[in-house]
C-alpha positions, 0 to 999 in steps of 0.5 A: 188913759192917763195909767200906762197899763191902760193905754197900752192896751188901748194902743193894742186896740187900735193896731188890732181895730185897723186905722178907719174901720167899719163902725155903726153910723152915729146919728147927729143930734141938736139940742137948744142951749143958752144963746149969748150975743157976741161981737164977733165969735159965732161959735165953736167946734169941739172935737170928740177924741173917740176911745182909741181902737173906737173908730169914734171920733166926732165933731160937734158945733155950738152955735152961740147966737142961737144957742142951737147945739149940734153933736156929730155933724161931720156925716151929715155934711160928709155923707160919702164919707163912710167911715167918717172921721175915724180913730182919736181926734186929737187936735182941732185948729181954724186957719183961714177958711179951713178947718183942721181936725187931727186923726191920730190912730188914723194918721192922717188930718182931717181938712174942712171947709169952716163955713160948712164943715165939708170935706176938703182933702187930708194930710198923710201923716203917721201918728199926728199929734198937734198942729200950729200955723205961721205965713201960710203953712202948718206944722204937724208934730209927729211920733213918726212911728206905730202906736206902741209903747217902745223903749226903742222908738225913734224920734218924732218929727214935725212937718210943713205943709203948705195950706194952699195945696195941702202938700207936704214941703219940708220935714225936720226930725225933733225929740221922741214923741214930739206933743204941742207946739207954739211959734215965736221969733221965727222959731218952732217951739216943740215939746218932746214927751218921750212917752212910748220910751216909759220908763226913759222919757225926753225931757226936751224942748226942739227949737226949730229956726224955721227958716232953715227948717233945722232944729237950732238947739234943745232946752232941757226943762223936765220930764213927759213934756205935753202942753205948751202956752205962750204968753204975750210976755214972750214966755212959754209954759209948758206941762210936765206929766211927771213919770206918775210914781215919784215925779210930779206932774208940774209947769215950766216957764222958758223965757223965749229971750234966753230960751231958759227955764225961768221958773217952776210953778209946782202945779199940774196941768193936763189942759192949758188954755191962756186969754189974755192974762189967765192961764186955766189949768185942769190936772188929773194927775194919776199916781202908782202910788196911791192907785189914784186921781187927784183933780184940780182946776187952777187958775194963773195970772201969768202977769202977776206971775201968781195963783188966783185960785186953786179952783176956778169952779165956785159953786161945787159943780166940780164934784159932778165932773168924772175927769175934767179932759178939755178945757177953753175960754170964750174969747169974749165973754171970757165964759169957761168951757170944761169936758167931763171924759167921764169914763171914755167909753160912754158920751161925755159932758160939756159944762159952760161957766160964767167967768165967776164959776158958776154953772150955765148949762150943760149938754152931752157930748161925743165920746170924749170931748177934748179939742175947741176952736172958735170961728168968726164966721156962721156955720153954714146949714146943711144944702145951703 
């Protein structure tokens, strides 16, 4: 999926397969894994993206007090729902007492009650990307366009919902292809990717006042932006893909005091996930050049400001991983999460790490598992 000959067309598949399709009923399952006590995380929800054009996105729940694993529990708790969540989950977040999964073939989010995983309402919004709250409303980055590789494709766009009713109330145009987003100072940080522009990829960051709802002004930072963490320093880093021939896939870091490029960390990253001081990054970069993959698993103390280990996986379970795709940290236990997409069309692994790197355990996933949130609150059983 990271190979543009291979994305395009798995963008063909999903303009041929339609936005919510008719598809076979996928069977939720339990399994019994590890329980760990916890002050207050009571566990997490992990989105399956799906292969795109599959129509099979999911949502699993790890309970960690009991250590009950639960694979695919949206139809169980949505059965009149009954083309479930549809095409590519792309982005999951907690806000309040709902829960949010963003569709993006299916352009539209997903809004559930968090406590029991029911259906709630939905959010229009074409080809959505990534969600960030602030003061009662979500920001949705949008491509705001079909799912085509385009050198004409129009500008992307992030719009404001109100979390209350679930209406859109503003809308700002940003870069091409807007990605992740974070929220800072009252401004909306946006990294622009360009990615259906190939070869000609933004190399922007929109900085939104989001008081007047209007781009302020753009930071020039580098090529086939995607992800974006903020660190308690006020400092942004954000992910370059590079252009997977001559340009590197790299990191960046805007000082959110100047809004300017501060530093290069020459590493890769295609997920980030930042606790405390500790930015992890697992990378699979492709290159045309080579025609191949190279994986890593860096760890970064962002107060340091310096690499603690190009491998934060210690005990060699990393040569079982295929194409390591999400990646997140207990908030408490500082346990580590990484998914395995293995080959994004069969069911693919979860694997938990002690903060030392070493393995815990493992289950199978949905299609493609890529997105967490944590809740401080039980997931309800199904009728109660």
């Amino acid at each position: 999926m990271k190979q543009i000959t291979t994305y395009s067309m798995l963008l063909l598949l999903c303009l041929l397969a339609g936005c919510r399709g008719d598809i076979p009923f996928l069977h939720s399952e339990e399994e019994q894994l590890q329980p760990v006590q916890h002050r207050h995380i009571r566990g997490f929800f992990l989105l399956n993206e799906g292969n795109m054009g599959s129509n099979k996105a999911s949502l699993d729940f790890f309970d960690v007090g009991s250590g009950k694993y639960q694979r695919n529990i949206y139809p169980t708790r949505n059965p009149g729902i009954v083309k479930e969540l549809g095409d590519v989950g792309n982005d999951i977040a907690i806000y309040g007492s709902k829960l949010y999964a963003v569709i993006n073939c299916s352009h539209y989010v997903e809004v559930m009650d968090v406590h029991t995983g029911r259906h709630v309402g939905s959010i229009d919004v074409l080809n959505c990307r990534y969600i960030v709250f602030h003061d009662g409303k979500a920001y949705i980055s949008s491509y705001a366009g079909p799912v085509q590789i385009d050198p004409n494709a129009r500008p992307g766009k992030v719009v404001e919902v109100d979390t209350t009713s679930l209406k859109i109330t503003r809308e700002v145009v940003v870069g091409y292809q807007p990605e992740e987003m974070v929220i800072t100072g009252g401004k909306l940080y946006v990294a622009n990717s360009g990615g259906y522009r190939y070869p000609n990829y933004d190399t922007t960051v929109s900085v939104v006042d989001l008081r007047t709802f209007a781009v302020d002004h753009t930071i020039d930072v580098a090529i086939n932006l995607h992800r974006m963490a903020l660190d308690r320093y006020g400092r942004i880093y954000i992910s370059s893909r590079g252009d997977y021939y001559d340009v590197k896939a790299d990191v960046y870091v805007v000082d959110t005091k100047t809004d300017r490029v501060t530093r290069r960390l020459d590493i890769p990253a295609s997920e980030m996930c930042l606790v405390g001081d500790s930015l992890y990054m697992t990378a699979v970069e492709w290159s045309y050049v080579t025609q191949s993959n190279t994986v890593s698993y860096t760890l970064y103390d962002v107060g340091r400001q310096e690499v603690v280990t190009r491998n934060f996986i210690t005990d060699g379970t990393d040569r079982q991983i295929k194409i390591p795709y999400g990646v997140a940290v207990d908030p408490e236990t500082c346990d580590v999460y990484v998914c395995d997409a293995k080959d994004y069309v069969t069911p693919g692994t979860l694997y938990c790490f002690s903060p030392a790197g070493k393995l815990r355990w493992k289950v199978t996933t949905g299609d493609i598992p890529a997105h967490f949130a944590f809740t401080t609150v039980p997931l309800e059983d199904v009728g109660n």
